[in-house]
C-alpha positions as CSV (number, residue, x, y, z in Angstrom):
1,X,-20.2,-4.2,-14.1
2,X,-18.1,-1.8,-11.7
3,X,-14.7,-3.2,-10.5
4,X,-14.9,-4.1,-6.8
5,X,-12.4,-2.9,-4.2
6,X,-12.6,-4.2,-0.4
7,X,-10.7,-1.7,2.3
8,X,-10.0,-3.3,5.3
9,X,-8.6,-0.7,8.5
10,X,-7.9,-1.1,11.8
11,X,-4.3,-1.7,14.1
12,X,-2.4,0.7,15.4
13,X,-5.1,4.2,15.9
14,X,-1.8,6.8,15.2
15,X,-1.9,6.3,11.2
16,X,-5.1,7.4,11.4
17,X,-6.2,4.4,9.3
18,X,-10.5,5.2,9.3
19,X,-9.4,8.3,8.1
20,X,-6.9,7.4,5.5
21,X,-9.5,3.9,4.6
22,X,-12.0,6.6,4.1
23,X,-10.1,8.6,1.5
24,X,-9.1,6.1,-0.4
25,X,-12.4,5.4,-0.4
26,X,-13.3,8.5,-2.4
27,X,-10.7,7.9,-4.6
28,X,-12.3,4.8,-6.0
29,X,-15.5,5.5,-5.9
30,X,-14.5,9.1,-7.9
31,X,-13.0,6.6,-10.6
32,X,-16.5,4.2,-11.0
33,X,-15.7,1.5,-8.4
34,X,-17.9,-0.4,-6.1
35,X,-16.0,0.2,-2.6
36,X,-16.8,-2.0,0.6
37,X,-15.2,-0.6,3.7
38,X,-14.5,-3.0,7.0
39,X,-12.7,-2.9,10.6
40,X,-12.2,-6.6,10.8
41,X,-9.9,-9.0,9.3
42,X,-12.8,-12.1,9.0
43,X,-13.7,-10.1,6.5
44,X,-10.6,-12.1,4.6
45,X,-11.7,-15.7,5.9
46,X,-13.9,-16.2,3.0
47,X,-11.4,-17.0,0.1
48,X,-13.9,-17.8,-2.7
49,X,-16.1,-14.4,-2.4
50,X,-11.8,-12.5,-1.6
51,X,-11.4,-13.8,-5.2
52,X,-14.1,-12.1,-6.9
53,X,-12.9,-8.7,-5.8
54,X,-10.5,-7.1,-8.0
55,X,-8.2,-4.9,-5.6
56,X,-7.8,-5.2,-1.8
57,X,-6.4,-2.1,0.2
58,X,-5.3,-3.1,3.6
59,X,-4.6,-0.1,6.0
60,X,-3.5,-2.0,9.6
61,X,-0.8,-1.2,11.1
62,X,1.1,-3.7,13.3
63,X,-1.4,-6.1,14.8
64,X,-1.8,-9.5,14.3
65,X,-3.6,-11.8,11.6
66,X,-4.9,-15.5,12.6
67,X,-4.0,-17.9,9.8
68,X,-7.3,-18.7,8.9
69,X,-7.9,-14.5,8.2
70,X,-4.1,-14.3,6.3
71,X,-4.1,-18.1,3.9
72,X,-7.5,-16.8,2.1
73,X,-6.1,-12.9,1.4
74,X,-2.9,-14.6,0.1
75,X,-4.5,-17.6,-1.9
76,X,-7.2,-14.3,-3.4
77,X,-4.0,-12.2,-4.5
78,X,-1.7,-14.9,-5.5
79,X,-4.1,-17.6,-7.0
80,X,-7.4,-15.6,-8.2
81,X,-5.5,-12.3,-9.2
82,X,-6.4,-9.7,-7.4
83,X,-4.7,-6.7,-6.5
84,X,-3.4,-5.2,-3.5
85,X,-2.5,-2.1,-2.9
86,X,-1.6,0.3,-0.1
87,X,0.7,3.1,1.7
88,X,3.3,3.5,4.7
89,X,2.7,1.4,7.7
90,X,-0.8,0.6,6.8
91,X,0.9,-2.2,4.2
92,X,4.3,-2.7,5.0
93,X,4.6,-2.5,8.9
94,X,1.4,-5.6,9.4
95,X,1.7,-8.4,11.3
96,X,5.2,-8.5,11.7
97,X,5.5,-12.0,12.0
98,X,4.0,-13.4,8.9
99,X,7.3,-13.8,6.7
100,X,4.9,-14.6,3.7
101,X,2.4,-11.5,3.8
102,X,6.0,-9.7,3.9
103,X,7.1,-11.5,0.7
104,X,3.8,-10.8,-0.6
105,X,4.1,-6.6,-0.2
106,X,7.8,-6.8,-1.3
107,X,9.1,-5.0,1.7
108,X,8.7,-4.1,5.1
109,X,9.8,-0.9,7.7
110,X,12.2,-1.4,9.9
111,X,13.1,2.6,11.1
112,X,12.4,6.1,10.7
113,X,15.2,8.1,11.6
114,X,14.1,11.3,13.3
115,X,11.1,10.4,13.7
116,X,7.7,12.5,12.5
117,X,8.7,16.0,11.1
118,X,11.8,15.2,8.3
119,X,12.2,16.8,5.8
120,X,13.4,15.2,2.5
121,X,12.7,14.6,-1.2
122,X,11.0,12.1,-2.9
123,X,13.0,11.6,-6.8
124,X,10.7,10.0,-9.1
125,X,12.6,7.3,-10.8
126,X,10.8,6.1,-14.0
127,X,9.2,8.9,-15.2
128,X,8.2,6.5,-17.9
129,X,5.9,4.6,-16.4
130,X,2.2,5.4,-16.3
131,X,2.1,5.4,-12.4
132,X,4.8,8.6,-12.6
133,X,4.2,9.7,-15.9
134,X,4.4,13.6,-15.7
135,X,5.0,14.1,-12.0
136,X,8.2,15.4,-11.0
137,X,10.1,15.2,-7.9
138,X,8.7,16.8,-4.8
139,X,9.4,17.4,-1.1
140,X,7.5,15.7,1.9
141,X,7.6,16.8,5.7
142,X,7.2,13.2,7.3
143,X,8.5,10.3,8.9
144,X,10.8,8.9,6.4
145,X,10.8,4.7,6.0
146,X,14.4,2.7,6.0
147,X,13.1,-0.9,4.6
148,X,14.0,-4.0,4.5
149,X,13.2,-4.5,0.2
150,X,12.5,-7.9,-1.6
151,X,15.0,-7.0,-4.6
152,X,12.6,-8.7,-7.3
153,X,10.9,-5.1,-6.7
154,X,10.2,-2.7,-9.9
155,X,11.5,0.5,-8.1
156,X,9.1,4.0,-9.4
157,X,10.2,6.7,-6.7
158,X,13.3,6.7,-4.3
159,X,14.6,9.1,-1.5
160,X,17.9,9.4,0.1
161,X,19.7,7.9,3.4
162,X,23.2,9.0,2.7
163,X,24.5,7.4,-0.2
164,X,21.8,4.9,-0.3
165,X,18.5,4.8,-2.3
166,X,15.4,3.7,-0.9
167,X,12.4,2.9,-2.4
168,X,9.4,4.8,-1.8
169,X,7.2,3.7,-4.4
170,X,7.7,0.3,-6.2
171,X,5.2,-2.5,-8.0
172,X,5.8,-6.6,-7.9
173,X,3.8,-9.2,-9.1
174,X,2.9,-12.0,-6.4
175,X,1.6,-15.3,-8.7
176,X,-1.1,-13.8,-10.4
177,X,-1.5,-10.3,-8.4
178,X,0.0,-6.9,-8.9
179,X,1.2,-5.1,-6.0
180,X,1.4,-1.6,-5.2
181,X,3.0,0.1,-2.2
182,X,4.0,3.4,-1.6
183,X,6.0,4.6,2.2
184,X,3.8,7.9,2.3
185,X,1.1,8.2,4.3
186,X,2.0,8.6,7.7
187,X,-1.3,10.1,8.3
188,X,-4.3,11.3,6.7
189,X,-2.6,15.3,6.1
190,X,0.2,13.2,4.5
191,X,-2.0,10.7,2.4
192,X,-4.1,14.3,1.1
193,X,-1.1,16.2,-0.1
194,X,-1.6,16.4,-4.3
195,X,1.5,13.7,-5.4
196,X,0.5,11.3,-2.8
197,X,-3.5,11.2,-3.6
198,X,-2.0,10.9,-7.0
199,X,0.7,8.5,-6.7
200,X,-2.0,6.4,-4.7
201,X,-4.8,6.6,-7.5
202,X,-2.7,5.1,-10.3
203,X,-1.3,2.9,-7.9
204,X,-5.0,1.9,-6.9
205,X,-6.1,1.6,-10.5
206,X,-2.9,-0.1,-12.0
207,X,-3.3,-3.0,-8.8
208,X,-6.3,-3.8,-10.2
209,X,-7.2,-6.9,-11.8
């Protein structure tokens, strides 16, 4: 049997998410997997039937999440072992008021200096590790994410603000989950370029239950 992934979209309409929801999409389905697509978070109220899916890819920005949508999604990825993974805002910028979905991602944006249109280079920082195996450092013309980082992260890719590192791409575990998050992706042009769709399909496949 195929592994299942569920792709939930919606918030904030700038990041483009049907868009980027839609390639990731292909992505999975290029790689065997059974791919459900939806707009609504009660599609995370039913807990037993979130555990049965192997990899969940949120892509909502902002917004909010009712407790009875957000206690199932965590229980699935920290209880039953499934994955999550996702990029930019689409992960790490929802419902900024739930402290525990925060913990659960391993980080969350707090500013982009300079807004859309920076340029700046993204290091790949364990080139031993399947999800950056081979690639080598490139540059991106984006917004680029300052965040706030749980430091139990495992760190893959970092750019530059000054003398400090910050993580681009990094992995956790939360309980029985893996977790993938990458800050590219500010929109769908951004999520297309060839080391991001990369970076995003061994992050999708390594998430994976």
């Amino acid at each position: 049997m195929s592994k299942q992934a569920l792709i939930v979209w919606g918030g904030w309409d700038g990041h483009q998410p049907e868009e980027v929801a839609g390639i990731f999409a292909g992505l999975l389905r290029e790689e065997g997997y059974g791919v459900e697509v939806s707009d609504t978070l009660d599609r995370f109220k039913d807990e037993e039937r979130l555990k049965g899916i192997d990899l969940i890819v949120p892509v909502w920005t902002m917004g909010k999440i009712e407790k009875e949508q957000l206690a199932p999604l965590l229980a699935a990825v920290k209880e039953g072992g499934t994955g999550i993974a996702g990029c930019h805002g689409g992960m790490a910028d929802s419902f900024r008021n739930e402290v525990e979905y925060q913990y659960m991602v391993g980080g969350q944006w707090v500013a982009h200096p300079g807004n859309d249109g920076v340029t700046y280079t993204v290091r790949i920082k364990d080139r031993q590790h399947a999800l950056t195996e081979g690639m080598t450092d490139f540059v991106v013309v984006s917004e680029k994410y300052y965040m706030h980082v749980d430091p139990a992260i495992q760190v893959h890719a970092v750019t530059d603000f000054g003398d400090v590192e910050m993580p681009v791409v990094w992995t956790k575990t939360y309980g029985a989950g893996k977790v993938y998050y990458n800050s590219l992706g500010h929109q769908a042009n951004i999520v297309r370029m060839p080391e991001t769709l990369e970076l995003m399909r061994r992050g999708l496949l390594w998430a994976t239950r």
